[in-house]
Residue, then its C-alpha position, 0 to 999 in steps of 0.5 A: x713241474x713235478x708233484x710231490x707229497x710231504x708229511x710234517x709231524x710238528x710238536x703236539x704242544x704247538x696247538x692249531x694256530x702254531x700249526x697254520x703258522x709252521x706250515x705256511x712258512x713251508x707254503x710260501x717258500x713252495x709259492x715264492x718258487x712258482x710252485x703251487x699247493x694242490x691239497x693241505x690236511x691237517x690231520x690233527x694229534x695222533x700217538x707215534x709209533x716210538x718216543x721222538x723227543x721225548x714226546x708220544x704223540x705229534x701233529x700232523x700235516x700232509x702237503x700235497x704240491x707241485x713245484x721244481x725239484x731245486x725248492x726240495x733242498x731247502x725245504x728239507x734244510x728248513x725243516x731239519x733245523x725247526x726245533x716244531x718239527x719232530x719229523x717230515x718226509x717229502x716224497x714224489x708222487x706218481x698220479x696217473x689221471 
């Protein structure tokens, strides 16, 4: 299993509860994979650096996981197609304990 960071910027509109939800979505497809959730930050509403759907600001969430590299695919293809999600990056990261 790899580890592996992703930022999610969901619309401001959604509120926190909206948030919880949109993100435990992603948290189950990691889990049903046999993957697992190493840390989850809600980093609340921030102003983004340009206009993303006509909108200034978005909130965001960091997922810090561990999982195969087949479940990333999809999480992207997921991701793509959720109108709540203005913009995410997955990226891997390189922990040295």
């Amino acid at each position: 299993m790899r580890k592996y960071e992703l930022m999610i910027v969901y619309d401001p509109s959604l509120e926190e509860d909206g948030v919880t939800k949109e993100l435990s979505k992603t948290i189950s497809l990691i889990e049903k994979e046999n993957g697992e959730i190493v840390d989850k930050e809600n980093l609340g509403i921030k102003k983004l650096a340009y206009p993303i759907k006509h909108l200034d600001s978005g909130y965001y969430c960091l997922l810090n996981f561990d999982c195969n590299d087949k479940v990333i695919p999809e999480i992207n293809r997921i991701n793509k197609i959720n109108d709540k999600v203005l913009r995410h990056i997955i990226t891997r990261r390189n922990d040295q304990n």
